[in-house]
C-alpha positions as CSV (number, residue, x, y, z in Angstrom):
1,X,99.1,120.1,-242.4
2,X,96.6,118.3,-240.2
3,X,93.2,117.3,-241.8
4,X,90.4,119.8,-241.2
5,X,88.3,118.4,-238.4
6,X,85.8,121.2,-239.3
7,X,82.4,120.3,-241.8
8,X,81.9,123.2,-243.3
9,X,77.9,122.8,-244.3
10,X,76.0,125.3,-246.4
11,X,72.6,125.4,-246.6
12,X,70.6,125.4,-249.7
13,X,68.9,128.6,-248.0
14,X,69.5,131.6,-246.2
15,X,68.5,133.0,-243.2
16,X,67.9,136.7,-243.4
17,X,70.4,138.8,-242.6
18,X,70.1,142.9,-242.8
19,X,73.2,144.4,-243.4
20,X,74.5,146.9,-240.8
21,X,74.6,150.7,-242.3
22,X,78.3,150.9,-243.3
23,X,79.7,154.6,-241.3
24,X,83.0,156.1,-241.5
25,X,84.4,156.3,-238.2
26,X,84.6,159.5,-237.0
27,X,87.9,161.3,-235.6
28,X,86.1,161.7,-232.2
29,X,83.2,158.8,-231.7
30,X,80.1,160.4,-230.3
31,X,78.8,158.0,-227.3
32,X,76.2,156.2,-228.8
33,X,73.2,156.1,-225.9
34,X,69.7,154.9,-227.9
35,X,69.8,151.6,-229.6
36,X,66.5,149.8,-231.7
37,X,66.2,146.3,-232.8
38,X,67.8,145.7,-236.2
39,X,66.9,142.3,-236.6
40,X,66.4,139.1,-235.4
41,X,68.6,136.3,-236.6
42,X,67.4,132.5,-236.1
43,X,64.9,130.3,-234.0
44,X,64.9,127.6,-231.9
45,X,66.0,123.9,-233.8
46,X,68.3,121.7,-234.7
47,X,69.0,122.6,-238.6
48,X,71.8,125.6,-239.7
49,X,70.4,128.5,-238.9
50,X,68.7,127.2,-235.8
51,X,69.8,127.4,-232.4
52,X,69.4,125.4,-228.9
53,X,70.8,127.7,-226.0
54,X,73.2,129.9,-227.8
55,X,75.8,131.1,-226.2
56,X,78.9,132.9,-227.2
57,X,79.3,135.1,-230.1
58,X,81.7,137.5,-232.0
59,X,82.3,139.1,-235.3
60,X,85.3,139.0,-238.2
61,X,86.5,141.4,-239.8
62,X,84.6,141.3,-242.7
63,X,81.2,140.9,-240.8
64,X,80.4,137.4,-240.6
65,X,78.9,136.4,-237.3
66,X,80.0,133.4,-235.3
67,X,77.5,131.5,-232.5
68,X,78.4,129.4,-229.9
69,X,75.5,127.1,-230.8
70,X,75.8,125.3,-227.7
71,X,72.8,122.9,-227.1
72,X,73.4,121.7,-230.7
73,X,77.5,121.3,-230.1
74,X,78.7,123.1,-233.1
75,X,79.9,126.5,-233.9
76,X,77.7,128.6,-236.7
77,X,79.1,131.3,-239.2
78,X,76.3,133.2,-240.8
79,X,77.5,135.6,-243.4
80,X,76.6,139.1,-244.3
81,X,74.4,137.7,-247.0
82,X,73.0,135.2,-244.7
83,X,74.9,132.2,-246.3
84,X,74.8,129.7,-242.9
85,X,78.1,127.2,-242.4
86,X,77.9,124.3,-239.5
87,X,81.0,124.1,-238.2
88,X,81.8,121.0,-236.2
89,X,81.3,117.4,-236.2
90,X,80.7,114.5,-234.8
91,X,82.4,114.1,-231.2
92,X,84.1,117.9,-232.2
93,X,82.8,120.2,-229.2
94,X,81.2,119.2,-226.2
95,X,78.8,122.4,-225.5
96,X,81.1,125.1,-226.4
97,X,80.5,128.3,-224.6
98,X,82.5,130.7,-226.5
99,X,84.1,131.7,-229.6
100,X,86.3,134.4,-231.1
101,X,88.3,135.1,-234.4
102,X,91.3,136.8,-234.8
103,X,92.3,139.3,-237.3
104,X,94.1,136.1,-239.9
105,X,90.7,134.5,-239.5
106,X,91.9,131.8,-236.4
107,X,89.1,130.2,-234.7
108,X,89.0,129.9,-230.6
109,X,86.3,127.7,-228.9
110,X,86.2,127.3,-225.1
111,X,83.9,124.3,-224.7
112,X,82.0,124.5,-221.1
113,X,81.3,120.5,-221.0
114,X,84.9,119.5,-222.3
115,X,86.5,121.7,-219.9
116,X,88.8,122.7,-222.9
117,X,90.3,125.6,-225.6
118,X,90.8,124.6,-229.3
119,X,92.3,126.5,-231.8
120,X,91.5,126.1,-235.8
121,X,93.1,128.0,-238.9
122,X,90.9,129.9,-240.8
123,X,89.7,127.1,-243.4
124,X,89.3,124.5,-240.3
125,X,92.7,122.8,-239.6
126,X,92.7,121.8,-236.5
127,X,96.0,123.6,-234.7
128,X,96.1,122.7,-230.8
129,X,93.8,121.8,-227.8
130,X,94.5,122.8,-224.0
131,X,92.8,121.1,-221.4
132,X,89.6,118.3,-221.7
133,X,90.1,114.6,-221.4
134,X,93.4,113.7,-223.3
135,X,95.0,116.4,-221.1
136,X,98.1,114.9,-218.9
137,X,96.4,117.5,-216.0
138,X,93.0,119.2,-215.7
139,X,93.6,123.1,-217.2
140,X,90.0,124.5,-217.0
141,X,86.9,124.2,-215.3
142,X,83.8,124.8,-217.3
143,X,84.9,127.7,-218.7
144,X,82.2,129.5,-220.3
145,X,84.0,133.1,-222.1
146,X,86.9,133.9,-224.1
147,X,88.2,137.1,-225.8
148,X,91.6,138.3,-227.7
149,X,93.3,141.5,-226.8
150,X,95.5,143.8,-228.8
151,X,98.8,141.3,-229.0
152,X,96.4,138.4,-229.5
153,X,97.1,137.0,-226.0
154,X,93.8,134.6,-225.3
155,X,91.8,135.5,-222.0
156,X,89.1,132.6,-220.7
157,X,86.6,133.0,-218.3
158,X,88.0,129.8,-216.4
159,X,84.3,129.6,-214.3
160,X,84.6,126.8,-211.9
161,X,88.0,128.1,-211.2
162,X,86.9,131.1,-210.0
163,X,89.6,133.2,-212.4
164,X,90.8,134.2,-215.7
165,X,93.5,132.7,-217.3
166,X,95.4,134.3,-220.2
167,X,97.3,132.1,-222.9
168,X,99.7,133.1,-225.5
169,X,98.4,132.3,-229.5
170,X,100.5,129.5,-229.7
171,X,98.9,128.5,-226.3
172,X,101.7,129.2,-223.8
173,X,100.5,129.9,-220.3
174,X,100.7,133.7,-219.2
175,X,99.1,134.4,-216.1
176,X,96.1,133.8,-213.8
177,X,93.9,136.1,-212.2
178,X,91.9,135.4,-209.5
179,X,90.8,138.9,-208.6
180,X,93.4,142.0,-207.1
181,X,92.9,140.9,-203.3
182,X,90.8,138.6,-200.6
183,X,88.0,140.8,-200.5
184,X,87.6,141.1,-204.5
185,X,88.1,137.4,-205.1
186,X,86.6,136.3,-208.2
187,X,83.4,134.0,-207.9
188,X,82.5,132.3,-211.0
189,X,83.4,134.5,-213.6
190,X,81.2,133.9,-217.0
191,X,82.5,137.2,-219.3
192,X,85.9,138.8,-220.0
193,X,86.9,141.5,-222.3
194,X,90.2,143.8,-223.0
195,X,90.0,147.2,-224.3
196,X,92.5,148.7,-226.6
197,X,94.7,150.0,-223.6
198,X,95.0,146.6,-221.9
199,X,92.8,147.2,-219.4
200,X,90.8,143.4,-218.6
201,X,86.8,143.5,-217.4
202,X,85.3,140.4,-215.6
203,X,82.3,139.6,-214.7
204,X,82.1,138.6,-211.6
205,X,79.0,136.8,-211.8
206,X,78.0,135.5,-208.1
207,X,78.8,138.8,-206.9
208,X,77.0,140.5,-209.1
209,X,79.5,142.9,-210.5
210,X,81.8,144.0,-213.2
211,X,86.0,144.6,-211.9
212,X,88.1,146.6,-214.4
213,X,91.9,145.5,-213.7
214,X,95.2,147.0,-215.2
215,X,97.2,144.6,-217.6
216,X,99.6,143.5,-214.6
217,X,96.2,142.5,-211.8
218,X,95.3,145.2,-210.2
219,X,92.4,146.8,-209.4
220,X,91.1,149.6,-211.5
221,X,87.4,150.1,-210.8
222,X,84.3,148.2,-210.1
223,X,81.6,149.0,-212.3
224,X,78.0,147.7,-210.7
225,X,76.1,146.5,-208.1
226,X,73.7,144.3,-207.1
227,X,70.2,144.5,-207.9
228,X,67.0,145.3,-210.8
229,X,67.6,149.0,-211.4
230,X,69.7,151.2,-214.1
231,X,73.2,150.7,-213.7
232,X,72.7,147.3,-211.2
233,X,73.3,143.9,-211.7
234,X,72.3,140.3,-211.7
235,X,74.3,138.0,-212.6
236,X,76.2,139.7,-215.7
237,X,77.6,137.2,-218.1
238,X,78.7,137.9,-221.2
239,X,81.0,141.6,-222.2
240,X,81.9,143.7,-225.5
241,X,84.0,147.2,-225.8
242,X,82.0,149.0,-228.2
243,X,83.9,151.8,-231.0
244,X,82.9,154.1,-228.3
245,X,84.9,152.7,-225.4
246,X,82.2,151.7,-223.4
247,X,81.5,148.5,-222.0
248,X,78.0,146.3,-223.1
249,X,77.1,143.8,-220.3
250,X,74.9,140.7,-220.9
251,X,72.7,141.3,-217.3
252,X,71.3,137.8,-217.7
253,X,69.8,137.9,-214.2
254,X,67.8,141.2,-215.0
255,X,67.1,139.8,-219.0
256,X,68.8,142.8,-220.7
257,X,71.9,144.1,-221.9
258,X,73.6,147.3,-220.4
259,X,76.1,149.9,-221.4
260,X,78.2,151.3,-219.3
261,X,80.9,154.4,-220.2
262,X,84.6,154.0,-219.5
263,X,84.5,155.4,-215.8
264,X,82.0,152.9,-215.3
265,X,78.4,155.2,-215.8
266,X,75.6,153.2,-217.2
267,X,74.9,154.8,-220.4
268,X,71.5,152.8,-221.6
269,X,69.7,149.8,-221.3
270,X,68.2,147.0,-223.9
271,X,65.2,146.8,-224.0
272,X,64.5,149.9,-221.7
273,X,60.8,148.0,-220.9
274,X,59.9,144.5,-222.2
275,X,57.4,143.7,-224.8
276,X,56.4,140.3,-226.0
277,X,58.8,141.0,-229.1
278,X,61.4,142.0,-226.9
279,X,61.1,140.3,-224.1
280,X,64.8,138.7,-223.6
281,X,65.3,135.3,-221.3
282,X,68.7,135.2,-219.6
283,X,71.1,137.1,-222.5
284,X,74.2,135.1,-222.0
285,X,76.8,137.1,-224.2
286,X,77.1,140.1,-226.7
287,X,79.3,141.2,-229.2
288,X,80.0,144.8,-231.1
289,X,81.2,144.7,-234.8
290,X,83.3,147.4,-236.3
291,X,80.6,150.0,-236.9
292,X,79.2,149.8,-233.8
293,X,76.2,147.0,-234.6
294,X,75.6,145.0,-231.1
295,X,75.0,141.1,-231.1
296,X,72.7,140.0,-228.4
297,X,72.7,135.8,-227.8
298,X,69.3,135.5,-226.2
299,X,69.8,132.4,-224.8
300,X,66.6,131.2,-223.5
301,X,64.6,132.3,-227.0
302,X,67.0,130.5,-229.1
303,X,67.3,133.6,-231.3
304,X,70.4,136.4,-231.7
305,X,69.2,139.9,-232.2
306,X,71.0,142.3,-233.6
307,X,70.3,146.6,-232.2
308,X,71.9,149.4,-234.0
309,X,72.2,153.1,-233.5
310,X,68.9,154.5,-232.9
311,X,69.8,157.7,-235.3
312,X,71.4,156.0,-238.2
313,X,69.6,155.0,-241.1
314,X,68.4,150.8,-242.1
């Protein structure tokens, strides 16, 4: 077995973490519309538990949260309790950009300045790289999003390759997708996501807009359009299916986060007007655990916040 290239570091500390209320899932979820700030997780630094420019994020199973601490060059696992793990090392990642477990507890990292996927078992062996600077041939460029679908297939928001690119587990190559025709052509994608019919969301950043395709490519529905107001765009980055079914958007360019229903209605907006205390700077990417709690990586305050349910009880 190869030597884990991980450094698992626990602080003597905590940071403090407010456990999301625990909800049986109901046989027909209710479309969850109002959303209040839960907590807020972190600050800007250089010590666990600190960020620089966050970026990715995503949940396990069990709850634990997992940042894309990219400024810093690490990975960070912050557990329900608030127990905070540096995952990295020296020379490890080169500003990854995004991160996502699977359900054995397999780690992904897409790093953005190594142009390159890695792939680590769940106590830190490393498994297998595609792409960077020992490759025999370039695979990505900056690639800046990654998620899992259903079958565990790997999709990567391959940015300055204006597509997505989709990877078997053991990382063989699937397919690309550069958008359904000419005239929907994919221009710096920075978010992907796969709901649980197969369906595949990109954001297609420079244009300002979300495409929902079918498993095989093809168009299915544009969701968003240029612009400040409810349901617009700037810029969208970072996606999430929520329990619900609908889709959360980081809307970097308008500093909030959107939902939007299946058929592509926007639903609600975080924060519906800013304050000082919520006053987001370029959300880059979000992420919805298993009860419906939404991650928000604000990248430009150095901070993740956390929203749940406006009805449900702290």
């Amino acid at each position: 077995m190869s030597e884990s290239r991980f450094r698992y570091l626990e602080i003597g500390g905590r940071v403090r973490r407010r456990a999301a209320a625990r909800t049986e899932p109901s046989a027909a979820p209710v479309e969850r519309a109002a959303f209040r700030l839960a907590e807020t997780i972190g600050s800007y630094g250089t010590e666990l538990g600190q960020f620089s420019t966050p970026g990715g994020i995503t949940t396990d199973s069990e709850g634990n949260l997992y940042v894309a601490d990219s400024r810093n060059e690490r990975i960070q696992k912050i557990s329900v309790q608030g127990e905070v793990y540096g995952l990295g090392g020296p020379g490890l990642f080169v500003c990854p950009r995004g991160v996502v477990v699977d359900h054995s507890g397999f780690i992904y990292v897409v790093e953005q300045g190594a142009s390159r996927l890695q792939k680590f078992g769940s106590k830190g062996q490393f498994l297998f790289a595609i792409g960077g600077a020992e490759a025999a041939q370039p695979r990505f460029a900056s690639p800046t999003a990654i998620c899992l679908d259903n079958y565990h297939q790997v999709y990567i928001a391959d940015t300055d390759n204006d597509r997505v690119t989709c990877y078997t587990a053991t990382g063989r190559w699937q397919i690309d997708f550069h958008g359904p025709t000419s005239d929907l052509a994919l221009r710096r994608p920075q978010g992907v996501a796969v709901d649980p019919l197969g369906r595949i969301y990109v954001s297609d950043t420079m244009h300002h807009r979300i495409l929902r395709l079918t498993p095989e490519g093809r168009l299915d529905t544009v969701i968003g359009r240029a612009g400040p107001g409810r349901g617009e765009l700037a810029e969208p980055r970072g996606l999430a299916i929520d329990p619900d079914g609908g889709l959360w958007v980081a809307d970097a360019g308008n500093d909030r986060v959107q939902k939007f229903s299946p058929e592509g209605k926007d639903v609600c907006c975080f924060p519906v007007s800013a304050t000082r205390k919520l006053n987001l700077a370029s959300p880059s990417a979000v992420a919805v655990d298993l009860h419906g709690s939404v991650y928000i990586s604000d990248s430009l305050n150095h901070r993740i916040l956390r929203l749940e349910p406006a009805g449900e009880e702290r």
